[in-house]
C-alpha angles and dihedrals in degrees: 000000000000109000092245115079121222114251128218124237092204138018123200110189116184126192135145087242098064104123083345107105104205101119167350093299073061092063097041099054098038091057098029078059105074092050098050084045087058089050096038107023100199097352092091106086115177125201132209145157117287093223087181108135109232128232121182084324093308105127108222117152103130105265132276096262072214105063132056108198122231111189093185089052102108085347095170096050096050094060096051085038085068095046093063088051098252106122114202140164120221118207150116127285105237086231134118096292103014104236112194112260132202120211118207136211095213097170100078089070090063083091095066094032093123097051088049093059089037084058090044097052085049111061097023114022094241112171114221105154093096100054132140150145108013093004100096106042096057095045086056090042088045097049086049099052087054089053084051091046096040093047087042090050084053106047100043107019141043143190087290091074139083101226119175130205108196113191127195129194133002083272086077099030088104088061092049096053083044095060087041085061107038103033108025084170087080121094105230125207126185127190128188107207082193127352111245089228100051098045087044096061086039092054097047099052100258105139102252108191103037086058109036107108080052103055131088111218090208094044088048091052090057089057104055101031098256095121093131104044092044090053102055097033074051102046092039091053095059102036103048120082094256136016130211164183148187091236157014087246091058084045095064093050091050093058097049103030104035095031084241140110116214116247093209136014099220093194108203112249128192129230104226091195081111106056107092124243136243114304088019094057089048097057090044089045080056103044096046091048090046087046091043094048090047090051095046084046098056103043094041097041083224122112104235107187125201090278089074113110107234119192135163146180122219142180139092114342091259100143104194090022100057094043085244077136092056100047096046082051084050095056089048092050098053094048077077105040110108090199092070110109104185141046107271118210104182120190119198100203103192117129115239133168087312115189102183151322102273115260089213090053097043095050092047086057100049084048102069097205127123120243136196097200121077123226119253119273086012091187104094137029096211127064107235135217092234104025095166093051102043112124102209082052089043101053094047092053096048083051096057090238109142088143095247122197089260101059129104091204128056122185113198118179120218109212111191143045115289096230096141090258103066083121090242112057103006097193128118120255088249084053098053109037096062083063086070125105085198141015110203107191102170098179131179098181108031112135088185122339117208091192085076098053094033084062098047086046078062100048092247112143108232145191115220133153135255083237080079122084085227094053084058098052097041078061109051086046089054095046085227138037114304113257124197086259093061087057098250121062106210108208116210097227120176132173088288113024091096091122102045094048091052080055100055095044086055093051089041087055087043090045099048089049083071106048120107129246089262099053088055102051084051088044094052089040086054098047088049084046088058100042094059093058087069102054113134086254094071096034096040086080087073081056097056090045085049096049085041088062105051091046097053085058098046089043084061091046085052 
């Protein structure tokens, strides 16, 4: 290969987060996109699915808080764009940068859903007869997002240009295969954020690592039911220009359970224009530890002051996934530590059925007045749908923890996404989690884990595993396994550590209680210094080798 990378003219990047705030891909491609805006001004489009309910062809779903819409954007081609029956909308994603964004109607192509999937059979073996659930709607979506690409392509660019389609997720895995097959002139990239397979054994139990290099990733999605999802992440994997993933860890998935070795690892990197500086981080530092303590008070009756240490986990409600087992086991574990040496109030931040802010608590907070009784079940600050099966309340009950007035730990579960309008603390999650002493993130399916890096981007201290992407990476920059005093504490977990790593997170808490003043200034400057080696301007080089790649190879196809 020549030293200078090819470069591409235009990128097309499709998810179903784009503009569609539901996780953590959210997060990659909304920071990633200032970055790429800076390299490619314009030349970045992102696509992503046009959720607008539809009444007598008004469109009249609320708008996405995330895109600004631009009818003169690309005028000419939307109208023809219409004409040939596809309806987008053409705007910018309210995000850093403000990449244009294309939102796209994907319903009407349920009618021809079964010729899609025929076509599909036909060319790649995907298997779709197994689909359900999801399934449907992102292959539509998918399928969609590769006519927009493709009557873009024709309208405004032709064979002299170096045009990109980057696709993420199984979910966009049927456009990829479309533009492989249509316009074979266009480099194509996918990258599996997780494999299905992989978070799917992981999520029902089964040990993951210990049996990797046994298990068949066709034979396992028999099993459980994931027959369709496995085959096109498979097939996609296989047909597009480069393949890729966010970590080693993922890597190593990819090989055993999809047949295919990754071309590129694309580590997610974050975009830290949005932490506040100096004067300012020290007022919101103020105000989220002030919000968190009231909070704690008044549903606990107790009067917590700003000694007190807080710290939280947060993430998708997986409860064994996530290590939101493990940390409730932690927090057990340390009522009982006689080397802690402060109050704990620990929130667990993870957004489960939630029914409603509760009245009691609400009205103990306007009021402004102190209490000494708790509230009953002063565990949660949400009603919830299915109080009695929840796992994070179960737990706790079979635990005994109800946070009594003696105890030197109290666990509270958040319910509910922290949006700034969740009717209890009403500040959003970046608010709130620089508030935090410690972040404690014990993961055992984790393929990157942004928490983590968000809480270090906000000079937070955390505890993560080395079953994280993350986790990897904090220790190869480290040269060792993270300790507390490097400003993230990477945790060795295996299939059945569980025990031990609820351990260690109870004697790092204990241990941090202790730490000076001093040690935990050193210990927050570390975690920020971390954090800013993965900005997306040190991580978007992976990205050009990555978009190298795929053009050298569709160069070959011209």
């Amino acid at each position: 290969m020549t030293d200078r990378l090819l470069n591409p003219d235009y990128i097309f990047e499709s998810s179903w987060e784009v503009c569609n705030k539901v996780g953590g891909i959210y997060t990659v491609l909304s920071t990633r996109a200032k970055t790429l805006q800076e390299a490619h001004p314009d030349q970045v489009i992102f696509i992503g699915p046009g959720l607008w309910k539809r009444e007598d062809d008004n469109y009249t779903k609320e708008e996405s808080p995330y895109f600004r819409e631009d009818s003169a954007l690309f005028a000419e081609w939307q109208w023809e764009a219409k004409q040939n029956g596809l309806i987008v909308r053409v705007g910018r994603w309210t995000v850093p940068g403000e990449p244009i964004a294309i939102l796209v109607d994907f319903m009407p192509f349920f009618e021809k859903k079964n010729e899609i999937y025929g076509w599909l059979w036909e060319h790649y073996q995907v298997d779709s007869l197994h689909a359900y659930g999801d399934y449907d709607e992102a292959s539509m979506f998918s399928y969609a997002a590769a006519l927009v690409v493709e009557s873009f392509y024709k309208h405004y660019l032709n064979e002299n240009q170096k045009v990109i389609y980057h696709a993420n997720e199984w979910m966009c895995g049927l456009g990829a295969l479309y533009i492989n097959n249509k316009l074979p002139q266009i480099g194509t990239i996918f990258t599996t954020h997780a494999t299905s397979i992989g978070r799917s054994i992981a999520g029902n139990m089964k040990p993951l690592y210990d049996y990797l290099f046994a298990y068949n990733g066709d034979q396992m999605a028999g099993e459980l039911n994931m027959q369709s999802k496995h085959s096109i992440e498979k097939q996609t994997a296989w047909h597009v220009d480069c393949f890729t993933t966010v970590s080693d860890i993922t890597a190593k998935e990819c090989v055993e359970l999809l047949d295919k070795p990754v071309d590129v690892v694309l580590p997610n990197g974050f975009d830290n224009s949005f932490v506040p500086k100096a004067a300012q981080f020290t007022k919101k530092r103020k105000a989220a530890r002030k919000c968190l303590l009231d909070v704690a008070n008044a549903l606990l009756g107790e009067n917590l002051d700003d000694d007190t240490l807080i710290i939280s986990t947060s993430g998708r409600y997986e409860f064994r996934n996530k290590g939101i087992d493990v940390f409730v086991e932690a927090m057990n574990r340390l009522l009982r530590d006689k080397d802690l040496k402060k109050k704990v109030v620990a929130f667990i931040e993870v957004p489960g059925w939630v029914g409603e802010p509760r009245r009691d608590l609400q009205e103990r907070l306007n009021s402004g007045k102190a209490y000494d009784t708790p509230l009953e079940v002063p565990q949660v600050t949400h009603w919830l749908h299915n109080m009695s099966h929840d796992n994070v309340l179960g737990m706790m009950k079979y635990y005994d923890m109800h946070n009594r007035k003696d105890e030197q730990v109290k666990v509270i579960f958040l319910p509910c996404y922290l949006d700034g309008k969740d009717g209890i603390l009403n500040m959003t999650y970046y608010d709130i989690v620089l508030g935090n002493d410690l972040c404690i993130y014990p993961s055992y399916y984790e393929p990157w884990g942004y928490t983590p890096l968000e809480a270090v981007a906000f000079k937070v201290p955390c505890i993560t595993t080395d079953l994280a992407g993350f986790g990897l990476w904090a220790n190869s920059v480290f040269g060792h396994s993270g300790e507390i005093e490097d400003g993230v504490k990477v945790i060795h977990r295996t299939d059945y550590n569980y025990s031990e790593v609820a351990d260690i997170i109870k004697d790092t808490v204990a241990e941090f209680s202790g730490f000076t003043k001093k040690q935990v200034e050193d210990c927050r400057k570390k975690a920020e210094a971390l954090s800013k080696k993965a900005l997306w301007s040190e991580f978007i080089k992976y990205y050009e080798e990555a978009y190298d790649i795929a053009l050298r190879k569709a160069e070959e196809r011209k």
